[in-house]
C-alpha positions in Angstrom: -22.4 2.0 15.7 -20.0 3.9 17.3 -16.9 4.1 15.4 -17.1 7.6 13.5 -16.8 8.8 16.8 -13.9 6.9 18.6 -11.9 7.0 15.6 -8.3 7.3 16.8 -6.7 10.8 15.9 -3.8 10.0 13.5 -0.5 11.1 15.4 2.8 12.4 14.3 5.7 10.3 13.7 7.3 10.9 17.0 4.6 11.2 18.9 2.9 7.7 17.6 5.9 5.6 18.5 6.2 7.7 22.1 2.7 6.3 22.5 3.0 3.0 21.4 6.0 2.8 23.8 4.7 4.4 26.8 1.7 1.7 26.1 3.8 -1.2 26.5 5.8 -0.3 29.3 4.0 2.0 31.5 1.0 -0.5 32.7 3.9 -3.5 33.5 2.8 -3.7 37.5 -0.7 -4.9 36.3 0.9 -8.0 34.7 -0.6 -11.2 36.9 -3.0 -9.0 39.0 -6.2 -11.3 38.4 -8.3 -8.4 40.2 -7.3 -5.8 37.8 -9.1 -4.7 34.5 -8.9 -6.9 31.7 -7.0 -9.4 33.8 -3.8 -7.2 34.2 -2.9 -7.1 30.3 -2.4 -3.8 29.1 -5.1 -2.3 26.6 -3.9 -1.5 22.7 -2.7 1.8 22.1 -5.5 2.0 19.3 -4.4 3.6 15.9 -0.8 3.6 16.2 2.9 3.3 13.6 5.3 0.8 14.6 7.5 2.6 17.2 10.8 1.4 14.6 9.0 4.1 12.3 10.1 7.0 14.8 13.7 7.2 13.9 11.6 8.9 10.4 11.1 12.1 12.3 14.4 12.8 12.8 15.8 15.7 10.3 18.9 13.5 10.5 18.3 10.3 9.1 18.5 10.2 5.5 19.9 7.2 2.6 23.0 8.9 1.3 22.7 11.5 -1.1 22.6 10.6 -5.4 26.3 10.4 -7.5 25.1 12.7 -10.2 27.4 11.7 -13.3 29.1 14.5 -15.2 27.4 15.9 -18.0 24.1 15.3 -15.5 24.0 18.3 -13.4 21.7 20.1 -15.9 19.2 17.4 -14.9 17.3 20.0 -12.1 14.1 18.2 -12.9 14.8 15.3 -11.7 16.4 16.3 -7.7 15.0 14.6 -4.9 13.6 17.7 -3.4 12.1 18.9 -6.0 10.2 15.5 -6.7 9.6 14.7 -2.9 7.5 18.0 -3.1 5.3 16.6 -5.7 5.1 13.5 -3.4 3.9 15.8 -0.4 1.0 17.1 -2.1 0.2 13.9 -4.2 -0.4 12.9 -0.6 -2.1 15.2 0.8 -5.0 14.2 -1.1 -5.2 10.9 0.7 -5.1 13.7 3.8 -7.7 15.3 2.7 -9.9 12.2 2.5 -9.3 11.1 6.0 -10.1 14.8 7.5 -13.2 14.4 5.5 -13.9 11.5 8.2 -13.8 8.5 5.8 -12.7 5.7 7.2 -11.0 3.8 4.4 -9.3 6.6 3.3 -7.2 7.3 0.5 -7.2 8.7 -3.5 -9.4 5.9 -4.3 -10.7 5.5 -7.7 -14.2 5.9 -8.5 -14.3 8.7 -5.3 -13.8 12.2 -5.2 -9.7 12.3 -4.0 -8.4 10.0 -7.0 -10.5 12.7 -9.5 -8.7 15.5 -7.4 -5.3 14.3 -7.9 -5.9 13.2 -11.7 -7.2 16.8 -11.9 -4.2 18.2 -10.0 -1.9 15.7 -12.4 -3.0 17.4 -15.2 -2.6 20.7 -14.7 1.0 19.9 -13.3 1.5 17.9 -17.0 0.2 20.7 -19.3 2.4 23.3 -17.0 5.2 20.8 -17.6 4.8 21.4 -21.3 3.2 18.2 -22.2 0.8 18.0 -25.3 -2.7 16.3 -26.3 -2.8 16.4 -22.0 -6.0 14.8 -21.2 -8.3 13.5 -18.2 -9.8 10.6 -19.7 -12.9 9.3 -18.4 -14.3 6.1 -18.2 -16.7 3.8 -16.5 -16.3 1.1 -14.3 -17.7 -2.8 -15.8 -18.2 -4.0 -12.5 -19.4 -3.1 -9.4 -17.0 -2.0 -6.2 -17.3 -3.5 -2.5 -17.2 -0.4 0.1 -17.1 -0.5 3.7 -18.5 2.8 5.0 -18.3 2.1 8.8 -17.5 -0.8 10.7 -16.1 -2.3 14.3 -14.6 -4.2 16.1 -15.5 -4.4 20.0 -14.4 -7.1 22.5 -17.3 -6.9 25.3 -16.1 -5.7 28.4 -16.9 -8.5 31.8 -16.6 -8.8 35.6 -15.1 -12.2 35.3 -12.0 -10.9 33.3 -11.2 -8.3 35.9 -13.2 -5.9 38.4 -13.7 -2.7 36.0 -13.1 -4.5 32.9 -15.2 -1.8 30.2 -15.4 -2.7 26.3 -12.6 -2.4 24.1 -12.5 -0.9 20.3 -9.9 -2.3 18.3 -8.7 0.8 16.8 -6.7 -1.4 14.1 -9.9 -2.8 12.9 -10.4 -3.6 9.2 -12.9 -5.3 7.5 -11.4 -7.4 4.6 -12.4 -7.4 1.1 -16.0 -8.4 0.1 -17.1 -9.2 3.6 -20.8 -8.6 4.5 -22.6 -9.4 8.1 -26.5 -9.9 7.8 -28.1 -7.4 10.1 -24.9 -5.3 10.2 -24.3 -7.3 13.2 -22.4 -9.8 14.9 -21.7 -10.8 18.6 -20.0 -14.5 19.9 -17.5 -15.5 21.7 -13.9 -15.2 21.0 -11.8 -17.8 20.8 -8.0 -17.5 20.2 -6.8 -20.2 17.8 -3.0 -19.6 17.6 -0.9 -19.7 14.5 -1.6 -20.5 11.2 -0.5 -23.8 10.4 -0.2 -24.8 13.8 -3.7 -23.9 15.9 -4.8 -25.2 19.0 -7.4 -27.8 19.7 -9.8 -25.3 20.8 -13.5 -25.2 20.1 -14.2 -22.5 17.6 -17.9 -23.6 17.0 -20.1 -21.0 17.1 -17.4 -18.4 18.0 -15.4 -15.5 16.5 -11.5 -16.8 16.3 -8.3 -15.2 15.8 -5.8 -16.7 13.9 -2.2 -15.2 14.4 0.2 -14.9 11.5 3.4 -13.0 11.5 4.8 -11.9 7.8 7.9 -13.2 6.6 8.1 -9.3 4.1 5.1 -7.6 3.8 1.3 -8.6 4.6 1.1 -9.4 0.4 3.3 -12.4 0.8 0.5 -14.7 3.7 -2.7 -13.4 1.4 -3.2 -17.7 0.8 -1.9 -18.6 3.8 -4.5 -16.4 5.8 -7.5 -17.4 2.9 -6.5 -21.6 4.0 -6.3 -20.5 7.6 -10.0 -19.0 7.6 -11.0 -21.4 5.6 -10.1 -24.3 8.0 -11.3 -22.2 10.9 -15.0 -21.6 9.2 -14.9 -25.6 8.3 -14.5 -26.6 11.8 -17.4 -23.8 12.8 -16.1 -20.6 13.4 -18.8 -17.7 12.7 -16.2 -15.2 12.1 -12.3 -14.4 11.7 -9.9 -12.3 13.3 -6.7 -12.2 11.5 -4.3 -11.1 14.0 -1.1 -9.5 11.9 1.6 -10.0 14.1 3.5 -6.6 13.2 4.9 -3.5 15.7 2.5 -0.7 16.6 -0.6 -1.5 15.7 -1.8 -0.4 11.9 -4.5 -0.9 9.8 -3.6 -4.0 6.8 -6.0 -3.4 3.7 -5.5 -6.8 2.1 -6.8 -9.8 2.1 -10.4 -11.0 0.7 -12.2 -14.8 1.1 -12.6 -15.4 4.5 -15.7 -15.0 5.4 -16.7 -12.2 8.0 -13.3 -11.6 8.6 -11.3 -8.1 10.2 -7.8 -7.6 10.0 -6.3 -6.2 13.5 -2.8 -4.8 14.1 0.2 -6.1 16.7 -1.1 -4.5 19.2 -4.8 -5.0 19.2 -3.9 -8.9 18.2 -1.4 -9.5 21.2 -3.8 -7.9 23.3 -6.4 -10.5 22.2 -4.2 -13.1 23.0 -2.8 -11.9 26.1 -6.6 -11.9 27.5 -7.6 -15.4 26.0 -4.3 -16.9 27.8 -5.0 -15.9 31.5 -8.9 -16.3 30.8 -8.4 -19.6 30.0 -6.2 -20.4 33.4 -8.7 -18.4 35.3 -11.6 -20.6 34.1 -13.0 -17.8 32.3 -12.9 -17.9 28.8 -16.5 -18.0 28.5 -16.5 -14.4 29.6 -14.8 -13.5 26.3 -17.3 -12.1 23.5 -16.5 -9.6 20.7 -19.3 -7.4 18.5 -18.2 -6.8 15.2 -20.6 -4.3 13.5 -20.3 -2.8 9.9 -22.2 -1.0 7.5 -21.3 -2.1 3.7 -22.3 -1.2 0.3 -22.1 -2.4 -2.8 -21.2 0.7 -5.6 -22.4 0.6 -9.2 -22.3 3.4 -11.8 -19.0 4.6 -10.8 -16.5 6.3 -13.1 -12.6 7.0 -12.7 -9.6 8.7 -15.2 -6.8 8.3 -16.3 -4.3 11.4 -17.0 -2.8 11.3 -20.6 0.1 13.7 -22.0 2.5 12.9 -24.8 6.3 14.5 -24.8 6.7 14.3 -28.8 9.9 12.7 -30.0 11.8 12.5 -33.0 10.1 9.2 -34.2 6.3 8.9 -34.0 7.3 5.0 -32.4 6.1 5.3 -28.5 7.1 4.2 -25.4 4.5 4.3 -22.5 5.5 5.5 -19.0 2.6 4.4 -17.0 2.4 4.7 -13.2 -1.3 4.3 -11.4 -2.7 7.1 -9.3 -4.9 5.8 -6.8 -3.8 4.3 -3.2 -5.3 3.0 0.1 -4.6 5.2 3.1 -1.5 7.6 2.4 -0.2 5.8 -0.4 3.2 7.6 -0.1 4.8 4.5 -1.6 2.2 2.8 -3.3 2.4 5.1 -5.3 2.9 8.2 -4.8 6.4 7.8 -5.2 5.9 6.4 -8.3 3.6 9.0 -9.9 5.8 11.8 -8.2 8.6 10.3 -10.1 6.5 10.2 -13.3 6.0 13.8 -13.2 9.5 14.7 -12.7 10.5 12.6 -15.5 7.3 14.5 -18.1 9.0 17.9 -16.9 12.3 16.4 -17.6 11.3 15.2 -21.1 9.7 17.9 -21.7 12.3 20.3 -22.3 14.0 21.2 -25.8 17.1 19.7 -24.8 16.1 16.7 -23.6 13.7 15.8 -26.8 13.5 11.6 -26.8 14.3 9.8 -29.8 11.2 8.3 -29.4 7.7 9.8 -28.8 6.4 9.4 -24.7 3.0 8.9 -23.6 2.9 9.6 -19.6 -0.1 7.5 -18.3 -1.2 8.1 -14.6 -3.8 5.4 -14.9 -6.5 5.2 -12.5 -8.0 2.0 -10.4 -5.4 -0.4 -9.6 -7.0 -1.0 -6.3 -10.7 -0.2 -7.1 -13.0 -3.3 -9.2 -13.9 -2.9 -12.6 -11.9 0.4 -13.3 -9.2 -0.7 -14.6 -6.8 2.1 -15.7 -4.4 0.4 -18.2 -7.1 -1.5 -19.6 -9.2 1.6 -20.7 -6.4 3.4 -22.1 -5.5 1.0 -24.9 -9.4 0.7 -25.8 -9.8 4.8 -25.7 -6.0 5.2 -27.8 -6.3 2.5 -29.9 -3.8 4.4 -32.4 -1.3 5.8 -29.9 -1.2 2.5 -28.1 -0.9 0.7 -31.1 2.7 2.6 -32.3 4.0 1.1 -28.6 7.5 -0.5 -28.8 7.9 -0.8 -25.1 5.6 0.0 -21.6 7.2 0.8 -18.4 5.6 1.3 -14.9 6.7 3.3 -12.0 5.6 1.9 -9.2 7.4 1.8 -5.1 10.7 3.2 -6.1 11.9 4.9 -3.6 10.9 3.5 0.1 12.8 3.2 2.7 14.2 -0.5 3.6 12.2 -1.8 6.3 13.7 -4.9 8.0 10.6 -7.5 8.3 12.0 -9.3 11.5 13.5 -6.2 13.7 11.7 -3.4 11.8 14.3 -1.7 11.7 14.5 1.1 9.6 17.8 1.4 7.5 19.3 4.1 5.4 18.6 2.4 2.1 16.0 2.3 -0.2 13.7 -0.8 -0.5 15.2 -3.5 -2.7 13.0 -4.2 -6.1 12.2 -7.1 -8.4 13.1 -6.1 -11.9 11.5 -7.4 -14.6 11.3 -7.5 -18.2 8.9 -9.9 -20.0 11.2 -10.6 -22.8 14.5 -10.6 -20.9 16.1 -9.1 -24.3 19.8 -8.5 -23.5 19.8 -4.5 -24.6 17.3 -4.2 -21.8 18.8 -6.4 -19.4 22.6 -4.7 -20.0 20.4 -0.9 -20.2 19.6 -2.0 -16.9 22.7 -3.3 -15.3 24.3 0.0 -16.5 21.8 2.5 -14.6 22.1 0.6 -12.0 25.6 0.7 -11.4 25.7 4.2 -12.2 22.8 5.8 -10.3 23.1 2.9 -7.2 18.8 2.2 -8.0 17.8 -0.4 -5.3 17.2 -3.1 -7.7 17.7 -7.2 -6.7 20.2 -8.9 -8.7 17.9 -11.4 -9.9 16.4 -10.0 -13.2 12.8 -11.9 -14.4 9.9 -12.1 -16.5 6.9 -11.5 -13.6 5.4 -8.0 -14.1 2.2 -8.1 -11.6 -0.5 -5.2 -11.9 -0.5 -2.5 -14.2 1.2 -4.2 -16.5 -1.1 -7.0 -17.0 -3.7 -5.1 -19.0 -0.7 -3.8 -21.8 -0.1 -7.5 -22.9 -2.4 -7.1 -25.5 0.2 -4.6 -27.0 2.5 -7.5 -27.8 5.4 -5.5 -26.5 7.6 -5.9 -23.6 6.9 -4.3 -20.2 9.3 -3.4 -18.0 8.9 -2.4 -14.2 10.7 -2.7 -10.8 8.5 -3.3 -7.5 8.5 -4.7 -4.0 5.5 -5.4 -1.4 7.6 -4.6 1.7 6.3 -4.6 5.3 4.7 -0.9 4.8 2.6 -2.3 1.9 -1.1 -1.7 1.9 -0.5 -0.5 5.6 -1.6 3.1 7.3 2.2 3.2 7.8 2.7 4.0 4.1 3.5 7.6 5.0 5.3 10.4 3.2 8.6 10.4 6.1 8.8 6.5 4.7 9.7 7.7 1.1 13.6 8.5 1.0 14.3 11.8 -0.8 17.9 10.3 -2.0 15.6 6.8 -3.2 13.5 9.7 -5.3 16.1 11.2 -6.8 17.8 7.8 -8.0 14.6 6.6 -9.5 14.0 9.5 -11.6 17.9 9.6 -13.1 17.5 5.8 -13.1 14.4 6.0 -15.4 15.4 8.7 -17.1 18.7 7.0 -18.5 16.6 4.3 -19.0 14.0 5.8 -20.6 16.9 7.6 -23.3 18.4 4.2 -23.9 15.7 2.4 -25.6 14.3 5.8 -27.2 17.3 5.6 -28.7 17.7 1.6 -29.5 16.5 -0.5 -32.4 13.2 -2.1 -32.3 15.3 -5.5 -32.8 17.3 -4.5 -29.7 14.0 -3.7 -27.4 12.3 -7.1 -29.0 14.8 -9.5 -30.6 
């Protein structure tokens, strides 16, 4: 296997989207030439943002600076700059991990970069003036699916242009759980079309590529991609390509239950496509083979932590700030953001003056994304007593990114609208919340509900409500998640956001927070 090698060096902003534009447009006066490579249709870019992503580099653009209300201005803690820089080195421990040559990278629980930043997180908590600051360790229950190396290669041919070499889809991901016996598999491609609506084309025996284009983010087609596949294997496919019909061409970690499946960017998909089309007029489609290689494990005996400090209030009651640590590829916004704002808030809370009615426990809890290392889980069973004097849990998690619209991709000076929820709906909360938001302008949608996915799922036990605001935008689980994404204004709203909030029910009744 090759891939190590060919990896695709990871560009700047500006210089990614100058690629990916000089790609499209520069190799135009091959388009119908049957004789050249590849059949005239340009080859992907490899590794490459969404050009839309660009207008990021630009010292310029930025979502309108925070109202900060009188009384506030004491609240230095909680400025944007101040918590963007805890974002930028959050970070660069995903960095770090892809320098290192891995090629899922990220601060992944259960591998050295997540113990780095919970390491990092603690020192930053005790400095902060937290107490009983711990790195808690604990074992995973299951074991963890890892791809080490993998790729995907479509098998250069005479018949589909004089010169025509191999490709390497640089988007190439394996998706979750996937395992090829021998390490190796080579068929022909066959491009199916669009979910829901494929061609009559024979897939037996052959690798195909389904095409699906997300409504929001790549999170919201995870069953419609699983059904697609499905069908696809039922009528004899040997493999899947799930072409994610997005700008540039990115890496999408997501997905699982398709077989031997890869997920592969806009630009390596519409390539794909482009070749199958004029094959098939030319009479040869049977020219088209791809070799998808990949070298998986499955981990056992693996450990992660989860970063405990406690900002002591005037009533030994507790309220949980949780936010999870770990992240695929950059993870600027899933969630860094989050955690960055979680630090900002321990600092905040921290000092004399800003002593909470109610005791905090911070909680940057470890494997949301890894198997059997479940962060929130582990810390009720390790702090059975402090979990047990909970009167509410809140999570931090993709507060502050940029919106992202999912048809133009155009980026816009706003921050990311969020689902609010709050399992019990109890009016205090729901009024709390309406108030901070119409005094710090937080990115919330109007529509308020019960729903709080992830973290949150392993605190029910506490029998207390959990509160959280998230989306799964176009940049989710993407290598597009980057730090220039995150809006320094968005930051800043967050933190004064959950800080007011935070104060409010420290201060409430417990028959206000749980009528």
């Amino acid at each position: 296997m090759h891939s190590r090698a060919a990896l695709p060096t990871w560009c700047s902003l500006v210089t990614a989207g100058a690629l990916a534009g000089a790609a499209l447009a520069a190799p135009t006066e091959l388009r119908g030439q049957a004789s050249a490579p590849w059949l005239g249709v340009p080859l992907p870019t490899g590794l490459a943002l969404p050009p839309q992503l660009g207008v990021l580099a630009d010292p310029g653009f930025a979502a309108p600076a925070p109202a900060i209300p009188a009384g506030e201005e004491s609240f230095t803690e909680l400025e944007g700059w101040r918590v963007q820089g805890y974002l930028e080195s959050i970070v660069g421990f995903s960095k770090r991990s892809r320098e290192r040559g891995e090629r899922m990278w990220g601060r992944v629980s259960g591998l050295p970069d997540a113990e780095q930043t919970a390491a990092w997180l603690a020192g930053r908590f005790a400095a902060a003036g937290l107490t009983h600051v711990e790195m808690q360790r604990y074992e995973a229950d299951a074991e963890m699916w890892w791809p080490e190396d993998w790729e995907a290669r479509v098998l250069g041919h005479a018949d589909l242009g004089r010169g025509s070499e191999d490709v390497v889809l640089g988007s190439a991901v394996p998706a979750r759980g996937v395992q090829i016996p021998g390490g190796v598999l080579t068929a022909p491609l066959v491009y199916a079309g669009d979910i829901g609506d494929f061609a009559d084309v024979d897939v037996r025996g052959s690798v195909a590529v389904q095409r699906i284009r997300p409504s929001s983010g790549a999170f919201s087609q995870r069953a419609a991609i699983q059904e697609g596949a499905q069908e696809l294997l039922a009528r004899g496919a040997v493999g899947v390509l799930n072409y994610i019909d997005q700008p540039g061409n990115m890496h999408v970690r997501d997905f699982g239950g398709c077989g031997i499946c890869f997920n592969i960017g806009g630009d390596d998909g519409a390539f794909l496509r482009d070749v199958a089309e004029r094959a098939s007029r030319a009479g040869s489609e049977n020219a088209l083979h791809v070799r998808l290689e990949l070298d998986a494990s499955i981990r056992s005996g693996l450990a992660a932590h989860n970063v405990v400090g406690v900002a002591a209030g005037e009533s030994d009651e507790v309220i949980i700030v949780n936010a999870h640590l770990d992240g695929w590829y950059d993870a600027a916004g899933d969630n860094g953001d989050g955690l960055a704002v979680q630090l900002a808030l321990a600092r905040h809370f921290a000092r004399p003056e800003n002593r909470p009615a109610r005791t905090l426990v911070f909680v940057a809890s470890g494997g949301h994304h890894s198997a059997g290392l479940n962060g929130p889980q582990s810390f009720v069973v390790m702090n059975p007593e402090l979990a047990g004097r909970a009167v509410l849990v809140l999570n931090l998690e993709h507060v502050a990114q940029y919106l992202v619209d999912p048809d133009s991709w155009e980026v816009r000076r706003e921050e990311q609208p969020m689902g609010w929820g709050v399992t019990n709906l109890a009016p205090f909360l729901v009024d709390l919340t309406d108030r901070g938001v119409e005094r710090y302008g937080f990115a919330l949608r109007p529509d308020y509900g019960t729903s709080v996915p992830g973290d949150l799922g392993r605190y029910d036990v506490l029998g207390v409500p959990r509160v959280q605001a998230i989306h799964a935008g176009p940049l989710y689980h993407t290598s597009a998640d980057v730090l220039e994404s995150i809006s320094v204004g968005g930051l800043e709203r967050a933190a004064r956001f959950y800080a007011f909030f935070i104060d409010g029910v420290a201060k409430a009744t417990r028959e206000q927070i749980d009528p």
